[in-house]
C-alpha positions in Angstrom: 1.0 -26.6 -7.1 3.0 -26.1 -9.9 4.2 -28.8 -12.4 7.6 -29.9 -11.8 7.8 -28.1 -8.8 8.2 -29.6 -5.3 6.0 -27.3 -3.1 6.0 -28.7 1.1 2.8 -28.2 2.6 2.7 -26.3 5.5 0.1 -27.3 8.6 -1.7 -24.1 10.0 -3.1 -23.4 13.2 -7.0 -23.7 13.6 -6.6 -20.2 14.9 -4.9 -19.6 11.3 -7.6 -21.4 9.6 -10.4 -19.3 11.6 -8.4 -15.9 10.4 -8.8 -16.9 6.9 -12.1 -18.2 6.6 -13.4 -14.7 8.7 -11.0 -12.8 5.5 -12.6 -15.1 3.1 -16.4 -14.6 4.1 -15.2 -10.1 4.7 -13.6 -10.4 1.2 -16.4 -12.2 -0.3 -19.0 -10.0 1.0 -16.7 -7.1 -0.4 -16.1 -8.0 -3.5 -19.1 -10.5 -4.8 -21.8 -11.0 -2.2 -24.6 -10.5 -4.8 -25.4 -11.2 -8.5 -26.4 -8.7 -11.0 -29.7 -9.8 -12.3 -29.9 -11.2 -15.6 -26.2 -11.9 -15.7 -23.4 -14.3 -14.1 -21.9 -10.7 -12.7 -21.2 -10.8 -9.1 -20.4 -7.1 -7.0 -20.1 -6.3 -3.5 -20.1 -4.0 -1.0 -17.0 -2.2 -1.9 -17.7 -0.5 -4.8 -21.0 0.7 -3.2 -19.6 1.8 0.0 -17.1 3.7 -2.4 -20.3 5.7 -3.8 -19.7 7.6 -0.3 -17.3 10.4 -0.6 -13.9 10.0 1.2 -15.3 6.9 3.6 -15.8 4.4 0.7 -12.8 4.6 -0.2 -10.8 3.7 3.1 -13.1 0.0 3.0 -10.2 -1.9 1.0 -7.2 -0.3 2.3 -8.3 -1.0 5.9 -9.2 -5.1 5.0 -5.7 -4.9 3.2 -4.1 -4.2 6.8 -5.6 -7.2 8.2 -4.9 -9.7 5.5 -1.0 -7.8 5.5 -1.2 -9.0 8.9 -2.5 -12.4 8.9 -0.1 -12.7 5.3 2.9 -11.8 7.6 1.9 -14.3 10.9 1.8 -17.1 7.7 4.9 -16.1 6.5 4.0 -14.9 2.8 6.7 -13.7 0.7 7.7 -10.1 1.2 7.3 -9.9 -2.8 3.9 -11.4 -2.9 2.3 -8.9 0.2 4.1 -6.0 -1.8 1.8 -6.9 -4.7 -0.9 -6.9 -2.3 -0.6 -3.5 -1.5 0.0 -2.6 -4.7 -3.7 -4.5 -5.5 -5.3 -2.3 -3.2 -3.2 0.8 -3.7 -4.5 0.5 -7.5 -7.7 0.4 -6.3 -7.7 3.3 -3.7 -5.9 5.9 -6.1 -8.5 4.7 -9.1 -11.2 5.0 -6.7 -10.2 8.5 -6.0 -11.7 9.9 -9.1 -15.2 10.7 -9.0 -17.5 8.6 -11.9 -14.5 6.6 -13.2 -13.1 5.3 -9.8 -16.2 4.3 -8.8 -16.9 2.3 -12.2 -13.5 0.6 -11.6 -14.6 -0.2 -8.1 -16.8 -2.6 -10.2 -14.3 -4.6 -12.0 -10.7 -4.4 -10.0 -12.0 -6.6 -6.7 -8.9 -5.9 -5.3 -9.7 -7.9 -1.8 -10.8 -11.0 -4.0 -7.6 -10.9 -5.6 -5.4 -10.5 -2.1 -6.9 -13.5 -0.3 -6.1 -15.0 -3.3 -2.7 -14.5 -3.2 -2.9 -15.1 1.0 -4.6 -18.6 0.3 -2.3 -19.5 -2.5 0.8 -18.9 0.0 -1.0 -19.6 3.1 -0.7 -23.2 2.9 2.2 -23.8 0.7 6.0 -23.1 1.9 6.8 -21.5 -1.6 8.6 -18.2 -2.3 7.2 -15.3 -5.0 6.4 -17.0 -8.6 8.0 -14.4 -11.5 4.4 -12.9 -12.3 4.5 -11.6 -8.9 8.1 -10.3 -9.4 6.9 -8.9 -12.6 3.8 -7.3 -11.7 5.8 -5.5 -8.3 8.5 -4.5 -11.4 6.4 -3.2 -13.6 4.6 -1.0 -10.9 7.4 0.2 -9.4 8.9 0.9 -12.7 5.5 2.9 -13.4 5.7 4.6 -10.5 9.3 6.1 -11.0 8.1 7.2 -14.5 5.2 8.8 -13.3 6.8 10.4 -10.8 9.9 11.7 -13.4 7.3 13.4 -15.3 7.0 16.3 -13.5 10.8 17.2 -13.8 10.9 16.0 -17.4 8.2 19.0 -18.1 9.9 21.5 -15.5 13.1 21.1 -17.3 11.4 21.0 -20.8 10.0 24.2 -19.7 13.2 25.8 -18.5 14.9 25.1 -21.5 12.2 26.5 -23.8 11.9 29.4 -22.0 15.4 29.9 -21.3 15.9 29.9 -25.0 13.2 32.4 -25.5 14.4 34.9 -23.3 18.7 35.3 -24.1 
């Protein structure tokens, strides 16, 4: 709960409660069933499923649809399962890339950091907070720059060669 901030409590279902403790215990076992020896590191699953060409990498997008799906029945802000995906979409496109995707499997946890968004809005009748409003921004904002560049070099292109040739 956030100070200042009146935040009603919402009851859920034991059905509900069930559905999050089965993402929970998935998520966990995903994203830090086991400790590194020698240090306080903690990895999963995921990011040694992803070792496996093409297979590894559908793992977190297919958990995403469930907690999507349990995040909609709860009635979690549009904004805040939008930054969900986004989460897991960083993940898949990362994980993508042979070596370094695999490396970022390591570090990003994307499912850890979904359930907790889901718990955090679960329970609590609240809408987005502005870091989740920033965050889906700033991605979308990326996005619409990555995706000028293309056409930024075609027509930097054009032009150069267009001058070269009258």
């Amino acid at each position: 709960m956030r100070k200042g901030r009146l935040t009603r409590l919402r009851p859920l279902t034991p059905q509900q409660e069930q559905r999050l403790g089965g993402l929970r215990r998935i998520a966990e076992l995903l994203d830090n069933a086991f400790v590194v020896p020698g240090t306080s590191y903690r990895v999963g699953l995921d990011p040694i499923i992803g070792l496996v060409p093409l297979l590894g990498d559908l793992v977190s997008p297919l958990f995403t649809v469930g907690m999507l799906l349990q995040a909609r029945e709860l009635g979690v802000p549009r904004v805040v399962q939008a930054r969900m995906l986004i989460n897991v979409a960083i993940d898949t496109l990362v994980g993508i890339v042979p070596v370094v995707g695999d490396l970022f499997d390591f570090a990003w946890k994307s499912n850890h950091k979904n359930l907790e968004l889901l718990e955090l809005h679960a329970r609590e009748d609240r809408g987005g907070s502005p870091g989740d409003w920033a965050f889906v921004t700033l991605m979308i904002t990326l996005v619409v720059l990555l995706a000028a560049i293309p056409f930024v070099v075609l027509g930097w292109l054009f032009s150069a060669l267009g001058a070269r040739w009258l």
